[in-house]
N, C-alpha and C positions, 0 to 999 in steps of 0.2 A: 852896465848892461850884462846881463846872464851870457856868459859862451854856451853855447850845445857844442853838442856830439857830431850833429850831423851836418855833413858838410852840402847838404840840398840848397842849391840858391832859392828854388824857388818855397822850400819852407819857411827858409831865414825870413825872408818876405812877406810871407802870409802871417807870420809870427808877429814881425816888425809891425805890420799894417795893424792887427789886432791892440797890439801895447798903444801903439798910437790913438785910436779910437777909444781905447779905455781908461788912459791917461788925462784924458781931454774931460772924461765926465766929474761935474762937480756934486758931490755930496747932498747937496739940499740946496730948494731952489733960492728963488729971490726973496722968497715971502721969510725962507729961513725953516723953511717943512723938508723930512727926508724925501728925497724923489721916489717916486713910484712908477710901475709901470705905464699910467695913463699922463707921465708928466711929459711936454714936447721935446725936453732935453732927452729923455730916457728913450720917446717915440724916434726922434733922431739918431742916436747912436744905435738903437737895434737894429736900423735900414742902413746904419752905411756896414754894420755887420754883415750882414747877411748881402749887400752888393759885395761883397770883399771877393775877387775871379780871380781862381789857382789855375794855370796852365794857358797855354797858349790860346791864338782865338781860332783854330780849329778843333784845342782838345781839352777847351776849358772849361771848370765846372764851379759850383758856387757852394764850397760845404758847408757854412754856417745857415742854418734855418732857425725859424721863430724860435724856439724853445730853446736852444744852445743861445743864439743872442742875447736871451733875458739872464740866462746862467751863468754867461761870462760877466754881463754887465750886474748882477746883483754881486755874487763872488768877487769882481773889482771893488765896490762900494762896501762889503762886510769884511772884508781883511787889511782894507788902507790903514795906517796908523790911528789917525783921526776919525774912525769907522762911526755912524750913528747906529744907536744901540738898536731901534729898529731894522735897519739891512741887517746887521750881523743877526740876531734873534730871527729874522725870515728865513734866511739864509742857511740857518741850524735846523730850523722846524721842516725846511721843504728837505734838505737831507739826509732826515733822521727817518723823514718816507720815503725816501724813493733806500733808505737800507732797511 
């Protein structure tokens, strides 16, 4: 496991919770196709991102929204060892646009 710097419980956690849910997703489905955004593995893992609740239950908030959930979860899938040439190749093309 990576050490940080910072010594925020409550980051360690939000971090921890993250690696968890993105550690979990597997590469390509059953059929043996890379996952896509429309696959129920992929639809699952963006939802438990984005339920992911920083702070307390009177001062809590929910930072990951749609667009970061797809971006962790493609970014997981194009840098794994094992990476399909597809994720990694989307992965380059969406941010070679947003530079």
């Amino acid at each position: 496991m990576t050490i940080t710097k910072a010594k925020s419980v409550c980051f360690k956690l939000f971090v921890r919770e993250i690696d968890d849910i993105l550690s979990k997703i597997h590469n390509k489905s059953v059929d043996g196709d890379p996952l896509t955004e429309n696959h129920p593995e992929w639809f699952s893992a963006r939802e438990r991102l984005i339920s992911i609740k920083v702070g307390g239950p009177h001062f809590g908030t929910f930072p990951i929204n749609f667009q970061l959930a797809n971006h962790l979860i493609l970014s997981e899938l194009a840098h794994r060892e094992n990476y399909c040439k597809e994720h990694h190749d989307e992965y380059i093309e969406k941010m070679r646009l947003v530079n």
